[in-house]
DODO-884287 format. One record per residue: z, x, y of N, C-alpha, C, O in turn. Coordinates in steps of 0.001 Angstrom, whole numbers, padded with zeros to 6 digits, always signed. Layout:
REM DODO-884287
ZXYZXYZXYZXY...
END
This chain:
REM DODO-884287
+095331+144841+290345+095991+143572+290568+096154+143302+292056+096074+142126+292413+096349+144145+292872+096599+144339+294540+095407+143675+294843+095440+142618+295475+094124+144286+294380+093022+144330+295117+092911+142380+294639+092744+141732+295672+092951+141792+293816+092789+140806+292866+093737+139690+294108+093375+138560+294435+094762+140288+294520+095239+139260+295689+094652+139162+296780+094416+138122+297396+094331+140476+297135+094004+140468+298616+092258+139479+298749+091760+138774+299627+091890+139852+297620+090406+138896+297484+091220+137175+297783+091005+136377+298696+092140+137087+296651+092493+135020+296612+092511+135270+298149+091513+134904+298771+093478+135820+298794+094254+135575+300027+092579+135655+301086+092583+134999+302128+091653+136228+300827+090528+136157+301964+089881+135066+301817+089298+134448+302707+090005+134630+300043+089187+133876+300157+090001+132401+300558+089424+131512+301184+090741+132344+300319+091767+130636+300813+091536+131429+302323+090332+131203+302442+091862+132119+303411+091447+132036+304413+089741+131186+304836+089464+130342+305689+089038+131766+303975+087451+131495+304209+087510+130125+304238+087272+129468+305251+087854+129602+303036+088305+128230+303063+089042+127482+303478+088829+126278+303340+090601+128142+304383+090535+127091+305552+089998+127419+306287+090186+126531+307118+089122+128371+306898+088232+128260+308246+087391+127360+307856+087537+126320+308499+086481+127307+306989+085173+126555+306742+085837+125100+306668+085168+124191+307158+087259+124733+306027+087774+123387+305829+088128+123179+307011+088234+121961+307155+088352+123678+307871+088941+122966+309196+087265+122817+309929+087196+121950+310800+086199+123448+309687+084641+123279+310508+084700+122086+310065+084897+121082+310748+084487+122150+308577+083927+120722+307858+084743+119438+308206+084211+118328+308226+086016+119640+308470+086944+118352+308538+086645+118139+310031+087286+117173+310447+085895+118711+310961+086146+118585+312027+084779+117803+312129+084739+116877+312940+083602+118102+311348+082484+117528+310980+082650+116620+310358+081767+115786+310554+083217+116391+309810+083579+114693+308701+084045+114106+309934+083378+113201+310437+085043+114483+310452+085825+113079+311790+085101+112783+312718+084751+111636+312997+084812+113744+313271+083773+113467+314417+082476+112806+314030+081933+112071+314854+081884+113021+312743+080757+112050+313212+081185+110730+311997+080185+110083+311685+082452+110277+311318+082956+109174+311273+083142+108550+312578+082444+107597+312926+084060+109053+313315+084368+108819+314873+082875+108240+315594+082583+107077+315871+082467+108871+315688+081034+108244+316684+080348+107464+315618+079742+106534+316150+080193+107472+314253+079217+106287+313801+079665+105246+313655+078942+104265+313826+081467+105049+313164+081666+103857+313519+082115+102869+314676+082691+101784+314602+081606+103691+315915+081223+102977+317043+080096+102424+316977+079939+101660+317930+079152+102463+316218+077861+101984+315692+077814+100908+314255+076882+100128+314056+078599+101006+313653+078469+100424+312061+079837+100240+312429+080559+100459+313402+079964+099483+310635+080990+098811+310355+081741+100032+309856+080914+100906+309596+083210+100513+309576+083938+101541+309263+083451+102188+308141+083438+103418+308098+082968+101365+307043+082588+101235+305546+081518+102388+305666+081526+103516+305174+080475+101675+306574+079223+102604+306073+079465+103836+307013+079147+104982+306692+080100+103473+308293+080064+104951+308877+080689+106360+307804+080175+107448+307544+081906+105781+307406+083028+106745+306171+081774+107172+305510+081191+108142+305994+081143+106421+304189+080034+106968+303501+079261+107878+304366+079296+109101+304235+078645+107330+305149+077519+108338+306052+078056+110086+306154+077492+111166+305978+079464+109646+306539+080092+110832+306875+080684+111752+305787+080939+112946+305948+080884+110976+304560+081207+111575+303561+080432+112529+303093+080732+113721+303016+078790+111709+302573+077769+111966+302454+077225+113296+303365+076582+114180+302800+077412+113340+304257+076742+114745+304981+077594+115625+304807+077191+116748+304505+078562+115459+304902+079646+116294+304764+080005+117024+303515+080700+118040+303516+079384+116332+302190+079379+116560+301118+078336+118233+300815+078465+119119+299970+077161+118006+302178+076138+118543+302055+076028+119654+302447+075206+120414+301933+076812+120024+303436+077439+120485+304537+078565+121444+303851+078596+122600+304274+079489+121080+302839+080426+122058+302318+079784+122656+301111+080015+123825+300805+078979+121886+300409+078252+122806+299288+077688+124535+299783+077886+125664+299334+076871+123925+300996+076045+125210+301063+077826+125944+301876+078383+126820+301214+078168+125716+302557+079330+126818+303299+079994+127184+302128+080036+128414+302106+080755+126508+300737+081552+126952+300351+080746+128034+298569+081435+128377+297609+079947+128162+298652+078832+128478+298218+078656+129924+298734+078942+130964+298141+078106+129762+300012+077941+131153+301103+078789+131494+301354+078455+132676+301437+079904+131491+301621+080780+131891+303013+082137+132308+302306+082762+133364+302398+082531+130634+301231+084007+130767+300665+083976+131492+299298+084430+132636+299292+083489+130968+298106+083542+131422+296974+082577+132737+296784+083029+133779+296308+081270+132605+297177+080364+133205+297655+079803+133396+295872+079869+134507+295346+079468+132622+295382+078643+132303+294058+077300+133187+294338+076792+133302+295453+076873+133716+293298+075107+134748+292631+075202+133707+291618+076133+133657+290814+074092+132748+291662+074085+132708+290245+072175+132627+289611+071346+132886+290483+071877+132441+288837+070165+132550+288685+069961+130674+288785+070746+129847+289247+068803+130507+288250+068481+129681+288529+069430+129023+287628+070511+128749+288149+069281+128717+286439+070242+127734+285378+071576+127583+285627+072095+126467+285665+072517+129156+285895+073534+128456+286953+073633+128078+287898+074768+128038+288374+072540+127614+288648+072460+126956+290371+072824+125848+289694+073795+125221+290118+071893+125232+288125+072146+124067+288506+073115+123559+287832+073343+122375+288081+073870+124144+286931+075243+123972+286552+076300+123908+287461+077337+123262+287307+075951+124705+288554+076880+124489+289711+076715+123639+290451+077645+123501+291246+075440+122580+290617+075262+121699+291644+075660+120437+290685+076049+119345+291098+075526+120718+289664+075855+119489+288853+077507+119296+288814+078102+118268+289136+078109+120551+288337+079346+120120+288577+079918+119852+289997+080855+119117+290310+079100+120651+290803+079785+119893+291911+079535+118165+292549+080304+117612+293336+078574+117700+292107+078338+116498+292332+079628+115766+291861+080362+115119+292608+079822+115963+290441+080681+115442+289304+082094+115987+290174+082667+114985+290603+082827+117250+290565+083647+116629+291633+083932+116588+292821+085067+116509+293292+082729+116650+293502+082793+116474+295373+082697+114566+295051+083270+113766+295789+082140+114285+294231+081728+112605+294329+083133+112015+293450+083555+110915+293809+083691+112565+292572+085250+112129+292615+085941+112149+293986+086549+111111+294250+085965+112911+294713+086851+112798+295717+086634+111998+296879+087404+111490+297695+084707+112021+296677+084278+111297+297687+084578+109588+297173+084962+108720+297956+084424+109461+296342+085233+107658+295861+086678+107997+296520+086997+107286+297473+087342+108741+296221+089129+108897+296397+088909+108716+297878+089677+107800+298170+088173+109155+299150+088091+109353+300224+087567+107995+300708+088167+107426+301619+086389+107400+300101+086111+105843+300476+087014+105205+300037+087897+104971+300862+087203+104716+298799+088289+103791+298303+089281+103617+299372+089415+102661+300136+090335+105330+299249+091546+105507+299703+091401+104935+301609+092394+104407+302111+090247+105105+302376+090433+104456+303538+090236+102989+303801+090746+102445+304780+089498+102353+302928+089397+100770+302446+090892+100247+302294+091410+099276+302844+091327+100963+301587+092890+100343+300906+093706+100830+302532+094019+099837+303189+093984+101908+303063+094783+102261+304240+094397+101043+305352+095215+100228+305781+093053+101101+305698+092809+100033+306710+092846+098404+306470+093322+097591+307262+092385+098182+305507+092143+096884+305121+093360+096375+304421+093695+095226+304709+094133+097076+303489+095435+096850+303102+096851+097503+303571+097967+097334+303078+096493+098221+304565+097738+098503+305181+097921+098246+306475+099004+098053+307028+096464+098242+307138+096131+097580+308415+096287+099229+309521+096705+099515+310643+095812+099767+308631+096109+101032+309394+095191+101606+310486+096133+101820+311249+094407+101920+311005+093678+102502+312301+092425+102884+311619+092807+103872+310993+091653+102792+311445+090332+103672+310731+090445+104773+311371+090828+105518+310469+090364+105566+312542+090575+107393+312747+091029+107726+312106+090607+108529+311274+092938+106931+312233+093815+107881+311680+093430+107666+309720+093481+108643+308971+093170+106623+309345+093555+106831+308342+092185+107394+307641+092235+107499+306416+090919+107782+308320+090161+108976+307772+091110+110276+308112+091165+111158+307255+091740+110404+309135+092546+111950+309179+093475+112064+307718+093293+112866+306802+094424+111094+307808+095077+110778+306726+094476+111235+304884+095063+111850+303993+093106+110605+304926+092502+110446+303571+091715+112302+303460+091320+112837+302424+091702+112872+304791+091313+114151+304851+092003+114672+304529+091667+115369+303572+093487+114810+304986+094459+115547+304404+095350+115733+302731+096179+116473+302201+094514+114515+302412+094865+114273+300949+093976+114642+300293+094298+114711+299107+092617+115025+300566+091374+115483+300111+090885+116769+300132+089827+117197+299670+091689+117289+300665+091448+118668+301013+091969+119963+300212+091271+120778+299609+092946+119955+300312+093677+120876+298622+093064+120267+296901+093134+120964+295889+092547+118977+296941+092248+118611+295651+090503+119134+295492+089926+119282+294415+089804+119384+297077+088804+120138+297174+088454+121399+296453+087605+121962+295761+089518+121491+296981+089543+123517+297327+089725+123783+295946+089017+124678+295482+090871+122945+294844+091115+123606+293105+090009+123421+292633+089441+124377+292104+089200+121774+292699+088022+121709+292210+086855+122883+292172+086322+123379+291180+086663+123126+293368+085960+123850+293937+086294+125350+293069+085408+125943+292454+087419+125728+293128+087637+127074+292545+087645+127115+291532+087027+128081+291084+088190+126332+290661+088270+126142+288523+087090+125547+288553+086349+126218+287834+086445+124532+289056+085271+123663+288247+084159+124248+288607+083522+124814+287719+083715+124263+289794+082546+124304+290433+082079+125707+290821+080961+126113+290503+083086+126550+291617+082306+127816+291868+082814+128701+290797+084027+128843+290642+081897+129339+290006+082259+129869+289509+082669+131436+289478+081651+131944+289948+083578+132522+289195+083680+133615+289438+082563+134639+288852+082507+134641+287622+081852+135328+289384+080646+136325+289095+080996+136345+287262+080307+136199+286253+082233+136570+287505+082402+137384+285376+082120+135875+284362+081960+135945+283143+082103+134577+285134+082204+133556+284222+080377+132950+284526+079951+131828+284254+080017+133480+284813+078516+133465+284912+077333+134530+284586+076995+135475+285299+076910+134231+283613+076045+135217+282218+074377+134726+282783+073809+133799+283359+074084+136147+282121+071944+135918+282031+071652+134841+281267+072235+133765+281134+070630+135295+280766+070088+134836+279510+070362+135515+278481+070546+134947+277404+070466+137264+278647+070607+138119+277619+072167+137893+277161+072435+138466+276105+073055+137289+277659+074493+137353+277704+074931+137959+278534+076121+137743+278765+074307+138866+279278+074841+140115+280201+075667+139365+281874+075016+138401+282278+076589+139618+282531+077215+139473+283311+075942+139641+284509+075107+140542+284584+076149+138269+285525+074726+138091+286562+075579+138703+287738+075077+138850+288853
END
């Protein structure tokens, strides 16, 4: 059971290191594209890479998923199904802050980051990555 914590506790570390890379990669190149575009498409742009960008880190680095081929794509599927929930929650939610609250587009991508970020990380751990024991062969056997 010891050993069973000290793993959660490395791995929520892994994941805020990699969440603070990635959030720092989502703002910054929101930040510079919508000096170029309208707020709208820069957010998407930035969502969008960023989306691309935490798959493979939280994949490698955080959860650190084996899986064969058929669970790759059970895992890319569910993660589409909820990195792209959050990514609507993350467009929507800065549309409504700026446009209906009149709020700053930076801040209120910082804002929509900070609300996006813990609803990441559960997804990510119950839905999407899955733990080695909840991922089987073909034979049934543990991959």
């Amino acid at each position: 059971m010891r050993e069973s914590r000290l793993f959660e506790k490395k791995e929520a570390f892994r994941f805020a290191f990699w969440g603070v890379v990635t959030t720092l990669a989502n703002y910054f190149s929101f930040f510079l594209l919508q000096k170029m575009m309208a707020y709208q498409i820069a957010n998407l742009i930035s969502i969008i890479f960023t989306k691309v960008f935490v798959y493979y880190t939280n994949k490698r680095f955080v959860f650190r998923t084996k899986t064969n081929w058929k669970g790759s794509i059970g895992e890319v599927f569910r993660y589409v199904i909820g990195r792209g929930f959050t990514g609507v929650v993350d467009f929507v939610g800065l549309i409504i802050l700026v446009d209906g609250f009149g709020m700053d587009g930076r801040l209120g991508k910082m804002v929509m980051i900070a609300l996006i970020m813990p609803l990441n990380y559960v997804l990510g751990k119950v839905f999407v990555f899955k733990k080695k024991r909840d991922i089987y062969q073909e034979d049934g056997s543990v991959y």
